[in-house]
C-alpha positions in Angstrom: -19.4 -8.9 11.6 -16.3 -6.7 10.5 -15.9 -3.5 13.0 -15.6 0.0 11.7 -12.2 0.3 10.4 -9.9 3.7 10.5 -8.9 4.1 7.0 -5.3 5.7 7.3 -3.6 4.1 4.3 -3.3 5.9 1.2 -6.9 5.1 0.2 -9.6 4.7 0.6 -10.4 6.8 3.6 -13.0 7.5 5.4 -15.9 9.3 3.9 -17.6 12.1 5.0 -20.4 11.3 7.0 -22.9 13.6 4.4 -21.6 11.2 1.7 -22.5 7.9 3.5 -25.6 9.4 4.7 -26.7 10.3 1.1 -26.4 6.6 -0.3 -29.0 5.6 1.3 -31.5 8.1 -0.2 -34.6 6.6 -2.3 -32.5 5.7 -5.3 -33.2 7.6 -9.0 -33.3 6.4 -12.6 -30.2 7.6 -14.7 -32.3 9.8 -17.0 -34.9 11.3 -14.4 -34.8 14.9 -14.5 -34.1 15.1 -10.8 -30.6 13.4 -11.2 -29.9 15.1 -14.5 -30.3 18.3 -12.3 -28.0 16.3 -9.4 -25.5 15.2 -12.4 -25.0 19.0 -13.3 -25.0 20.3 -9.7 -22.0 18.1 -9.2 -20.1 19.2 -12.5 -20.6 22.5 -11.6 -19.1 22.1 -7.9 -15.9 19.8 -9.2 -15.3 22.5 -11.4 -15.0 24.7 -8.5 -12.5 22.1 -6.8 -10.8 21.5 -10.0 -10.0 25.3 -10.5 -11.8 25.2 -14.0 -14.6 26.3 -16.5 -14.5 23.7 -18.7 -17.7 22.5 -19.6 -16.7 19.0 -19.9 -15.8 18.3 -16.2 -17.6 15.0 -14.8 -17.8 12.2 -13.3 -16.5 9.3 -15.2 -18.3 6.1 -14.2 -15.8 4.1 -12.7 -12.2 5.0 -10.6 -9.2 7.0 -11.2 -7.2 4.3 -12.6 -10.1 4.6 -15.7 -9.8 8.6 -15.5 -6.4 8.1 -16.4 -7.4 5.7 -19.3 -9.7 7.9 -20.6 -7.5 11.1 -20.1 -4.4 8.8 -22.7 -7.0 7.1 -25.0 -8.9 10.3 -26.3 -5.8 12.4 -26.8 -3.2 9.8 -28.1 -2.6 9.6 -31.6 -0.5 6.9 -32.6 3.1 8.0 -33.1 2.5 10.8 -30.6 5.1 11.4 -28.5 4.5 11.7 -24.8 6.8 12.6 -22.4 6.3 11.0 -18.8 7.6 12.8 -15.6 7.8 9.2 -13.3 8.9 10.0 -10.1 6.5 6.8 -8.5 4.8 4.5 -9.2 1.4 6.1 -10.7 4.0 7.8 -13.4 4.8 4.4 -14.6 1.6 3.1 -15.0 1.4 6.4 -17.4 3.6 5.5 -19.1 2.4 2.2 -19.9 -1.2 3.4 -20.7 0.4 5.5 -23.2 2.1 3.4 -24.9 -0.6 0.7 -25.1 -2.7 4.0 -26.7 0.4 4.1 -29.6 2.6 6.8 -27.6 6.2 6.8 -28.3 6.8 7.5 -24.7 9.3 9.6 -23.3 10.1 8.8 -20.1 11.8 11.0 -17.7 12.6 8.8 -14.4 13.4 10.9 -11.0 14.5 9.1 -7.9 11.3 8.0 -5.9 10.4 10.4 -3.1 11.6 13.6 -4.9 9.9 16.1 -7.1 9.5 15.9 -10.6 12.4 18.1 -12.1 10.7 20.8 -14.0 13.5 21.5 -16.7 14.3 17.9 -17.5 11.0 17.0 -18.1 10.0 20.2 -20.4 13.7 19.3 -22.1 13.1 15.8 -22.3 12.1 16.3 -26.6 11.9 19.8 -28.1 8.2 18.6 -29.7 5.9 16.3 -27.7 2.3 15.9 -28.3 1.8 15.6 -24.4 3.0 15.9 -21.3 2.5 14.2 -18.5 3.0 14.1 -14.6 1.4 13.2 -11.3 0.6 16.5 -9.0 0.7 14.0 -5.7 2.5 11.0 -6.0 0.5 8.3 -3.9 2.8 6.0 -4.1 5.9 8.2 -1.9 3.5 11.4 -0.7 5.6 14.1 -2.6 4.2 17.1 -4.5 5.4 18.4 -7.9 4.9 21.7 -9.6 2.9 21.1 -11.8 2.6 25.2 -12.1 5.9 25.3 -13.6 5.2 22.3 -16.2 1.9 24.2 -17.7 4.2 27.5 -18.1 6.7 26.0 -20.2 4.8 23.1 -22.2 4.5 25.0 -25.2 2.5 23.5 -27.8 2.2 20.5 -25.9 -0.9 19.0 -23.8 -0.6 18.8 -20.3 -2.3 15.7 -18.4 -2.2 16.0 -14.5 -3.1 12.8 -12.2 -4.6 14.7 -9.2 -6.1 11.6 -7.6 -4.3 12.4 -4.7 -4.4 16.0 -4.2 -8.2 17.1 -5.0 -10.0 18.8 -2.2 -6.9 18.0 -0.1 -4.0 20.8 -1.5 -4.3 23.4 -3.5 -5.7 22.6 -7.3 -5.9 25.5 -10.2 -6.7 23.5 -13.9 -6.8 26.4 -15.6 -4.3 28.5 -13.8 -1.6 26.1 -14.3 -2.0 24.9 -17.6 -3.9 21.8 -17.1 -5.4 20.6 -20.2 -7.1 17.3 -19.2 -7.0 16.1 -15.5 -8.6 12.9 -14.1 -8.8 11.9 -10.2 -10.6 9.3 -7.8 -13.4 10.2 -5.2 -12.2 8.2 -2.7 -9.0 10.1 -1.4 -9.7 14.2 0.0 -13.1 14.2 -1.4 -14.3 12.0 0.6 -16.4 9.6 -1.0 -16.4 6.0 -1.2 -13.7 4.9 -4.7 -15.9 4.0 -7.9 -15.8 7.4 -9.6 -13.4 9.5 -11.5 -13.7 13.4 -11.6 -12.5 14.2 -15.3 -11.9 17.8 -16.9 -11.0 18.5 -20.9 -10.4 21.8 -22.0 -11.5 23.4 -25.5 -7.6 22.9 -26.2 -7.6 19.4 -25.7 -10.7 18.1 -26.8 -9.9 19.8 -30.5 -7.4 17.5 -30.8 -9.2 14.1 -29.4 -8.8 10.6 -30.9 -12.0 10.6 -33.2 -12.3 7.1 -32.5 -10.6 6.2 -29.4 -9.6 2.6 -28.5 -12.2 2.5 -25.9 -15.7 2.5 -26.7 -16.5 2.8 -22.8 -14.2 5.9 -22.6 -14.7 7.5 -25.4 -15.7 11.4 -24.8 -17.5 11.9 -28.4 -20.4 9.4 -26.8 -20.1 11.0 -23.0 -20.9 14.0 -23.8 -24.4 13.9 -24.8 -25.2 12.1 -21.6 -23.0 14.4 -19.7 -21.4 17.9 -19.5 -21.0 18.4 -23.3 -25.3 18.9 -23.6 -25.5 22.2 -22.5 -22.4 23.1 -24.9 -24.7 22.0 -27.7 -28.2 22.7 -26.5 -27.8 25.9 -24.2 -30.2 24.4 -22.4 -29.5 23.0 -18.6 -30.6 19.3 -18.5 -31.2 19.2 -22.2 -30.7 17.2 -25.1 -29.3 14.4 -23.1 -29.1 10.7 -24.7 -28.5 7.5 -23.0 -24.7 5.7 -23.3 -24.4 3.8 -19.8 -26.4 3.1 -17.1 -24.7 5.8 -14.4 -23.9 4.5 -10.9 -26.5 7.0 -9.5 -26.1 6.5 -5.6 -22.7 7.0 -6.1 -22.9 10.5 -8.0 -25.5 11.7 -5.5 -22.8 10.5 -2.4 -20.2 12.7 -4.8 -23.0 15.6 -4.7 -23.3 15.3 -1.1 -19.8 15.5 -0.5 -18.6 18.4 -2.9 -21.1 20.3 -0.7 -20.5 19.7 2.3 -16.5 20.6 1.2 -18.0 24.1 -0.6 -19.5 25.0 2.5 -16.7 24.3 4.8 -14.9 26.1 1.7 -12.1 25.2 0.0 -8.9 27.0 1.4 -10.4 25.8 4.8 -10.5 22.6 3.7 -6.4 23.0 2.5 -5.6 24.3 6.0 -7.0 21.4 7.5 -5.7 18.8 5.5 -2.5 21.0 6.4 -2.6 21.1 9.7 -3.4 17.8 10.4 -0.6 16.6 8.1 2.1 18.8 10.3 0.4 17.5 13.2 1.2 13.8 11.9 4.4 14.2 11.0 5.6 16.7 14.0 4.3 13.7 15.7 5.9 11.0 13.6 9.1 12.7 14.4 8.6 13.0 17.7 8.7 9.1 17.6 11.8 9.2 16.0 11.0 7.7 12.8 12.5 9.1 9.8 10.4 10.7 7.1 10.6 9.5 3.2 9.2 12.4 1.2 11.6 15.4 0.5 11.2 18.4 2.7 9.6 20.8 1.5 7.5 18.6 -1.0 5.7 16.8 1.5 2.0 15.9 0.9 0.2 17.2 4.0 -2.6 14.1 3.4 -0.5 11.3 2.7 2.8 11.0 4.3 5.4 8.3 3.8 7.4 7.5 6.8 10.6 4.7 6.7 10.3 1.6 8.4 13.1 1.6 11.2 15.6 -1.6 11.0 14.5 -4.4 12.6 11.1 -3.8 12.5 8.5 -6.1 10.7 6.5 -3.4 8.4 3.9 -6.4 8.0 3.6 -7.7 11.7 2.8 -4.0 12.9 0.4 -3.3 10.2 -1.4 -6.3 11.2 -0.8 -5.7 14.9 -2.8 -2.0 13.7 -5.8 -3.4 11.8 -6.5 -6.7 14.6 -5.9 -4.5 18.1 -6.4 -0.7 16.7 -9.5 -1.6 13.8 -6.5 1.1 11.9 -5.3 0.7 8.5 -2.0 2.0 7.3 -0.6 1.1 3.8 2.5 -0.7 3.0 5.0 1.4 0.4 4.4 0.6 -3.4 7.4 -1.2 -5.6 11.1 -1.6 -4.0 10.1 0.1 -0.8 6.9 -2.2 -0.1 8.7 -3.2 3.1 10.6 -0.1 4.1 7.8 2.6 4.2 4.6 2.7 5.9 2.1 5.2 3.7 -0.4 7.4 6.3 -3.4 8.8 4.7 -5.5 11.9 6.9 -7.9 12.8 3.6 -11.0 14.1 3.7 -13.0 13.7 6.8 -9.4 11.8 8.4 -8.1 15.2 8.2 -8.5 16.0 11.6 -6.4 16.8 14.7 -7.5 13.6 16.8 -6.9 11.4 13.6 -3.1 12.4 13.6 -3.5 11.5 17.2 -4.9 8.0 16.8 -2.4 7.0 14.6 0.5 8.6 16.4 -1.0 6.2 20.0 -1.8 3.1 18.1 1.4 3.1 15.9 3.7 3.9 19.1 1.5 0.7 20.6 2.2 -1.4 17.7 5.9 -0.5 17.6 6.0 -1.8 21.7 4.1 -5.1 20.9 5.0 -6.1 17.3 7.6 -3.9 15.9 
């Protein structure tokens, strides 16, 4: 029998106990009114931790990596040109889902663990069709401004991977600019991974693909089932028409979630993803390890930390998850061996978390660093 683990890596992480708790409630048919009513109560409250009013804001049925296939295939034309702000790893995979969607892609590469560079990117091509960047790069725990890319796009649509940052920093769609965003449940919302909270706007979805590549993905079929029927209809719950079977537990553990985070509320919910973070990497510090994010560009909820010399980054990961039942993640690309990724999202945001991984990792370091 596998022991509860502490999941401290860069996902998933732990969910909120209301979110485990409502999984095991008397499962729903896809089209019974009662979870029609549960779909749109959900909408409704990621639109409130998306920072939008767009009507089409849902749940995509699967995870972020698909939100960010359906955010390229329903706005890429071929030819388009989209520039790519990649300053990880999850800005390259843009970039490749682009260009598999016909982009002529653009891509603007920044040294890993720094922000994105505002005025490169939005001088990168005096005419793109998109733009595109990552607000929280999972893959080295740095913020960008993504702000500062919405104010000077232009013409352009903006597309913002916020897997990272939802419900954990601060998010304004509509404020910033965002024209189509796409992120994964199982990060600061959370909520076990198998969904991905999507929002288009008006601007956006005017200029869709007609017929997208993906039949799956496509948001012309969605939105009679979801979000786009009471744009047509007027009518809450109405009009709907079957085009996939929805993973219904997993939309009511999303439902559960959203509102447990609503009532806490949301800035709360920013300060203690905050404070835990500082508390982490005070702590991390403290230990004298060296931190890999820029200052100032830190992501309270996932922090990156170097690997000191001499130290085996598999042996004390191992050493964590055996002894500890804790999880940390190993860094992503070139620095798989050299940073250590720390995750306190969602319910991990917490005080005594940043404590349990600042004991156990000093432990690990003493026994199998």
């Amino acid at each position: 029998m596998i022991s509860e683990r502490h999941l401290f890596g860069p996902g998933p992480s732990n969910p909120y106990p209301e979110a485990t708790d409502a999984l095991a409630r008397p499962l729903l048919g896809h089209l019974d009114p009662a979870f029609i009513a549960i779909m749109d109560d959900a909408c409704e409250m990621l639109r409130t931790v998306w920072g939008t009013t767009n009507a089409r804001t849902l749940p995509l049925s699967a995870t972020g990596s698909a939100g960010m296939e359906a955010a390229f295939v329903n706005t890429v034309h071929d030819g388009d040109v989209v520039v790519v702000a990649v300053n990880g790893l999850f800005g390259q995979r843009m970039c490749e889902v682009a260009a598999r969607c016909g982009a002529e892609v653009v891509a603007v590469e920044h040294e890993w663990g720094r922000p994105v560079d505002v005025d490169r990117v939005l001088s990168a091509h005096p005419s793109p069709a998109i733009i595109a960047a990552v607000h929280a790069e999972t893959s080295t725990g740095v913020r960008s401004d993504i702000a500062a890319l919405g104010a000077g796009k232009g013409d352009a649509l903006l597309i913002t991977d916020a897997v990272t940052s939802i419900a954990g920093i601060e998010l304004a769609a509509d404020d910033w600019g965002i024209d189509v965003g796409y992120a994964g449940t199982q990060k600061c919302l959370g909520v076990a991974p198998g969904l991905a909270p999507f929002t288009i706007n008006e601007r956006a979805f005017e200029r869709r693909v007609e017929r997208p590549r993906s039949w799956y993905l496509d948001l012309n079929l969605l939105g009679g089932y979801v979000g786009e029927a009471g744009v047509k209809h007027g009518a809450e719950g109405g009009g709907r028409t079957y085009h996939h079977t929805a993973p219904v537990a997993m939309v009511v553990s999303l439902h559960a979630a959203l509102a447990r985070i609503l009532d806490e509320g949301l800035p709360a919910v920013w300060t203690r993803h905050a404070d835990a973070g500082r508390r982490l990497q005070e702590g991390l510090e403290d230990l004298g390890l060296e931190l890999f994010a820029a200052e100032g560009w830190r992501l309270p909820e996932l922090t990156t930390v170097k690997v000191p010399d001499g130290v085996d980054s598999a042996a004390v990961r191992r050493y964590l998850l055996e002894v500890h039942d804790l999880e940390i993640g190993a860094g992503a690309g070139a620095y798989a061996t050299s940073v250590w990724r720390i995750g306190l999202m969602g319910h991990n945001a917490r005080p005594d978390a940043a404590l349990l991984v600042l004991a156990a990792l000093k432990d690990a370091l003493t026994h199998a660093g």
